[in-house]
C-alpha positions in Angstrom: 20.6 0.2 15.3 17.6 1.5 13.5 16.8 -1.9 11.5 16.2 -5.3 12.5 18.1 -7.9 11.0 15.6 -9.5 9.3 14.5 -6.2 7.9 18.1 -5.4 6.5 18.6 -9.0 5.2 15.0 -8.8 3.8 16.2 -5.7 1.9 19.9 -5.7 0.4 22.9 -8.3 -0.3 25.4 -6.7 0.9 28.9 -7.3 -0.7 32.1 -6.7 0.9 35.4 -5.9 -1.3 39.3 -5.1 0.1 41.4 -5.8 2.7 40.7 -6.4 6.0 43.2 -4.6 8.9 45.7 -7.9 9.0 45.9 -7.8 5.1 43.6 -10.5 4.0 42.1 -9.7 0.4 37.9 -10.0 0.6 35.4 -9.9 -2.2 32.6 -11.5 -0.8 28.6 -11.4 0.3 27.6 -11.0 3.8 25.1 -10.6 6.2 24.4 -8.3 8.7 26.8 -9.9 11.6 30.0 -10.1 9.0 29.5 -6.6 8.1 29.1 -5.5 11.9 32.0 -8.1 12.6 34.7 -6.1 10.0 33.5 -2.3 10.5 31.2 -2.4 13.7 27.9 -1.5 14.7 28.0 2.8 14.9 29.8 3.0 11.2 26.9 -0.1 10.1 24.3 2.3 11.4 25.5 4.8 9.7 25.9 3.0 5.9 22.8 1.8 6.5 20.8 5.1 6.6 22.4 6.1 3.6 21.5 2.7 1.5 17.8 3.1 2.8 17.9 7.1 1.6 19.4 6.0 -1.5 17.3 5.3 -4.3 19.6 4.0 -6.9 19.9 0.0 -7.5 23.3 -0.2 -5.7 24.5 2.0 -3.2 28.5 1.9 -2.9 30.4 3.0 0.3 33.5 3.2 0.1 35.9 3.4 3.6 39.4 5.1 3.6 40.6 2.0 5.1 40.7 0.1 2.0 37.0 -1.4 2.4 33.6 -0.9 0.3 30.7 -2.3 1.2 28.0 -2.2 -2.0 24.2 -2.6 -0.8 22.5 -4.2 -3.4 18.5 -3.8 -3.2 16.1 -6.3 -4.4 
């Protein structure tokens, strides 16, 4: 990955909403390991560059698996 962690964490809240691949409804905040737990690390990387380019409040990605993770910058 690009970031570090701290640097990430430092930056956004990241919000997960949908369901997860055994069905389980989430609408919830996590960090960086939860979102690298539910989507992994190359798609992660990936979202991430696009909420650092981003220059809107929230950045909304949205996965065709039924996920969407919202980065929320401070």
């Amino acid at each position: 990955m690009n970031y570090t962690s701290k640097e990430i964490n430092s930056t956004f809240k990241i919000k997960v909403a949908g369901r997860t691949e055994q069905g389980v409804k989430l609408n919830t905040l996590v960090g960086v390991s939860g979102a690298i737990a539910l989507i992994g690390e190359k798609m992660f990387g990936k979202l991430l560059d696009r909420a650092f380019a981003s220059a809107d409040d929230v950045c909304v990605c949205k996965l065709r698996r039924g996920l969407k993770l919202s980065f929320y910058g401070y």
